[in-house]
Backbone as CSV, one residue per row, in Angstrom:
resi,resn,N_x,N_y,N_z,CA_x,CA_y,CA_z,C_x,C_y,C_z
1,UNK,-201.736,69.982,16.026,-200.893,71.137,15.816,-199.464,70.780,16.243
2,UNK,-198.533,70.876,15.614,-197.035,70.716,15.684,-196.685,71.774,16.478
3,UNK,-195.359,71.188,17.224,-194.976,72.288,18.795,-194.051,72.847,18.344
4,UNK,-194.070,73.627,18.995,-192.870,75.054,18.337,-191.562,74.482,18.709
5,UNK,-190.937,74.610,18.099,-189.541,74.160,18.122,-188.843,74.986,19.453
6,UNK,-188.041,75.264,20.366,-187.446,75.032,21.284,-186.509,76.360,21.021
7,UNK,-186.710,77.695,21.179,-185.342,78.294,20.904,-184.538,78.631,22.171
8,UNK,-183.778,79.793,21.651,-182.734,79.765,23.121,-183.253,80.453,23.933
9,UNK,-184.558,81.556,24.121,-185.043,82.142,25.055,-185.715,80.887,25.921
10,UNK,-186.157,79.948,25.624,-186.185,78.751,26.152,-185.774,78.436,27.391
11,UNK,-184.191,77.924,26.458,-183.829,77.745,27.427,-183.161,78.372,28.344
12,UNK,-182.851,79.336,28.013,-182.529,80.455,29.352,-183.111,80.973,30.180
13,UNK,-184.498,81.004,29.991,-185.539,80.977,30.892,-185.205,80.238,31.999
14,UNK,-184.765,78.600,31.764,-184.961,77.799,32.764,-183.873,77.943,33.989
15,UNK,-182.530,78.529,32.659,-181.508,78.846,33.259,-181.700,79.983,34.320
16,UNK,-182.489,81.209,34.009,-182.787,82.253,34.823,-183.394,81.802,35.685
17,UNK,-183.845,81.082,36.320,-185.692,80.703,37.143,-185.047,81.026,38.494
18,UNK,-183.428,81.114,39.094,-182.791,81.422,40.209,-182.399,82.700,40.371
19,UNK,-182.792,83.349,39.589,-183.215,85.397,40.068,-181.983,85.653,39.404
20,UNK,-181.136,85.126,39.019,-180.053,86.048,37.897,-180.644,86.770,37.258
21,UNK,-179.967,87.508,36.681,-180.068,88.849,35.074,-179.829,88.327,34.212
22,UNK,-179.993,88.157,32.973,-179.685,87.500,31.697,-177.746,88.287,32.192
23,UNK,-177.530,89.417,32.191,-176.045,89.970,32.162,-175.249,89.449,32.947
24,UNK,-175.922,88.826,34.445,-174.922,88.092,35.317,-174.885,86.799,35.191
25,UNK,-175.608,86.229,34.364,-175.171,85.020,34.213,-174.568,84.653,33.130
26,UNK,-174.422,85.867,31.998,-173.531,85.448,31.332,-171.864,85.994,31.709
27,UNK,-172.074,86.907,32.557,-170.741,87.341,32.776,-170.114,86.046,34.117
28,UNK,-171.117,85.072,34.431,-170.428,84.281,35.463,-170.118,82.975,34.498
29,UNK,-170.730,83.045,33.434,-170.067,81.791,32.366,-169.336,82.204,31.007
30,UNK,-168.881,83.097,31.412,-167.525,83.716,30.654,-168.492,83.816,28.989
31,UNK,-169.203,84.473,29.322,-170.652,84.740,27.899,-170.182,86.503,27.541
32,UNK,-170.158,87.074,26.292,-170.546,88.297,26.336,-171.941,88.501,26.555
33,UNK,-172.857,89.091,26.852,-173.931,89.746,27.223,-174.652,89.637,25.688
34,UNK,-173.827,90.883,25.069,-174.358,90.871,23.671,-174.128,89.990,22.427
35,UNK,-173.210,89.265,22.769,-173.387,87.658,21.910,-174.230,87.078,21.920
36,UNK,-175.260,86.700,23.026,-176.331,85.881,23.610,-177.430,86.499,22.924
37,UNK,-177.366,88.450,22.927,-178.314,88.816,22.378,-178.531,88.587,20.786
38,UNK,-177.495,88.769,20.075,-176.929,88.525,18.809,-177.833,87.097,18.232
39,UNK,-177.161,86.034,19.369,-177.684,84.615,19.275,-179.501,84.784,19.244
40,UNK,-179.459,85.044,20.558,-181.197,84.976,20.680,-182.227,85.801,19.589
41,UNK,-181.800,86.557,18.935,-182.204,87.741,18.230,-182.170,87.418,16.477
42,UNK,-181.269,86.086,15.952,-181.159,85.563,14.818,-179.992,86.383,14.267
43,UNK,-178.758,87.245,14.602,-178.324,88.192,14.012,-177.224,87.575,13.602
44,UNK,-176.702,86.081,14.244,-175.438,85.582,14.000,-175.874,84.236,12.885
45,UNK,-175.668,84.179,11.759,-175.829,82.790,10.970,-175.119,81.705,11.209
46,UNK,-174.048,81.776,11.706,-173.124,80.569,11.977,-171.930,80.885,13.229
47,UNK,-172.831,80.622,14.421,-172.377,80.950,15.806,-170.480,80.049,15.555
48,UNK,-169.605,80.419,16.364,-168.691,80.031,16.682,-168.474,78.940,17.610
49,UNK,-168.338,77.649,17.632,-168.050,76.683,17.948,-167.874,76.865,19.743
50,UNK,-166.820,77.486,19.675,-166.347,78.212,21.269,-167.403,78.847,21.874
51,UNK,-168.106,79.779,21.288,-169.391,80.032,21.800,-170.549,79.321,22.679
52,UNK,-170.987,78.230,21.623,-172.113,77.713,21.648,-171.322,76.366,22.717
53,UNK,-170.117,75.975,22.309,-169.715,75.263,23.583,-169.932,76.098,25.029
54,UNK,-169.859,77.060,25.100,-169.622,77.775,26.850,-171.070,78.186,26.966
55,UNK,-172.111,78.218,26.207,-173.084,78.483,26.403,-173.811,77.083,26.751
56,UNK,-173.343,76.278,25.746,-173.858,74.674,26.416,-173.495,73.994,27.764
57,UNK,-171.885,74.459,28.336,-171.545,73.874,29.689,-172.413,74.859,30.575
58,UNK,-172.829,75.769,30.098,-173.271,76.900,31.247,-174.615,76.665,31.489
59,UNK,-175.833,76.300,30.306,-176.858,75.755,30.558,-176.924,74.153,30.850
60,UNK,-175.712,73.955,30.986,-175.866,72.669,31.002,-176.405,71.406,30.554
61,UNK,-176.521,71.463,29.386,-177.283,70.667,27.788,-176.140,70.420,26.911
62,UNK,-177.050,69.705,26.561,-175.474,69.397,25.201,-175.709,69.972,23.739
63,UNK,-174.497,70.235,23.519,-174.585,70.581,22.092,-175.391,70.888,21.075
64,UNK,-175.838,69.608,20.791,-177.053,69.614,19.453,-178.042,70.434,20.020
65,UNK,-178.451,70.015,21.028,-179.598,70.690,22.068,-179.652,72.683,21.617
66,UNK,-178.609,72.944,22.140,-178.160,74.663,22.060,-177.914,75.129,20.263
67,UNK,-177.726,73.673,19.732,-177.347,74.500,18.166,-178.953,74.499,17.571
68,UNK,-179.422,73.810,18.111,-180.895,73.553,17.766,-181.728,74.899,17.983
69,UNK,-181.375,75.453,19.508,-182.360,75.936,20.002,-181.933,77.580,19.418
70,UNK,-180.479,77.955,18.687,-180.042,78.816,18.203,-180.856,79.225,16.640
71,UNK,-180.833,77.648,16.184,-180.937,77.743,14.567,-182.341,78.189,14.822
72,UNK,-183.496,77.492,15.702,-184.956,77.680,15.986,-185.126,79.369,16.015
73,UNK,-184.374,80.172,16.584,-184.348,81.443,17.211,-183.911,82.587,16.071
74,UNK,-182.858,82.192,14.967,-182.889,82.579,14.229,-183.953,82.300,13.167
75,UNK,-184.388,81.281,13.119,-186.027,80.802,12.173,-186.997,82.025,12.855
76,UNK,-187.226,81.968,14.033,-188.250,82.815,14.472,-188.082,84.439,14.033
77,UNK,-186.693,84.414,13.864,-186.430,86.040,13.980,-187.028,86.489,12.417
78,UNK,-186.567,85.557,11.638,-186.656,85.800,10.124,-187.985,85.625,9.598
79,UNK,-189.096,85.145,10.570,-190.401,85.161,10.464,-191.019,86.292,10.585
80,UNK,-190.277,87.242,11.320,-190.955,88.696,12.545,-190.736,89.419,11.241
């Protein structure tokens, strides 16, 4: 059986595992709240560059990693 591809609830999970709120940790990495939701939720087709950069220094991953785990998240959404 092939593994599910990796989305961004993922990795924010791992990011959360230190008792933050999904809201305070994006308001401590200069994130809107509801962008992330937007992102995680499939609602944005082609995230903004600036975005997905401050979301990548903030989880601390690189790039491809976060555009990956975006595009995965919008796949999932469009499945539901």
């Amino acid at each position: 059986m092939p593994k599910r591809p990796e989305t961004l609830d993922d990795l924010l999970a791992v990011a959360l595992r230190d008792g933050h709120g999904l809201t305070e940790w994006c308001t401590e990495n200069g994130l809107d709240p509801r962008t992330v939701w937007r992102l995680r939720n499939g609602k944005v087709a082609k995230p903004h560059l600036g975005t997905v950069s401050v979301l990548a220094a903030g989880l601390k991953l690189d790039l491809e990693r976060v555009r990956a785990a975006i595009a995965a998240s919008r796949a999932a959404a469009e499945k539901k």
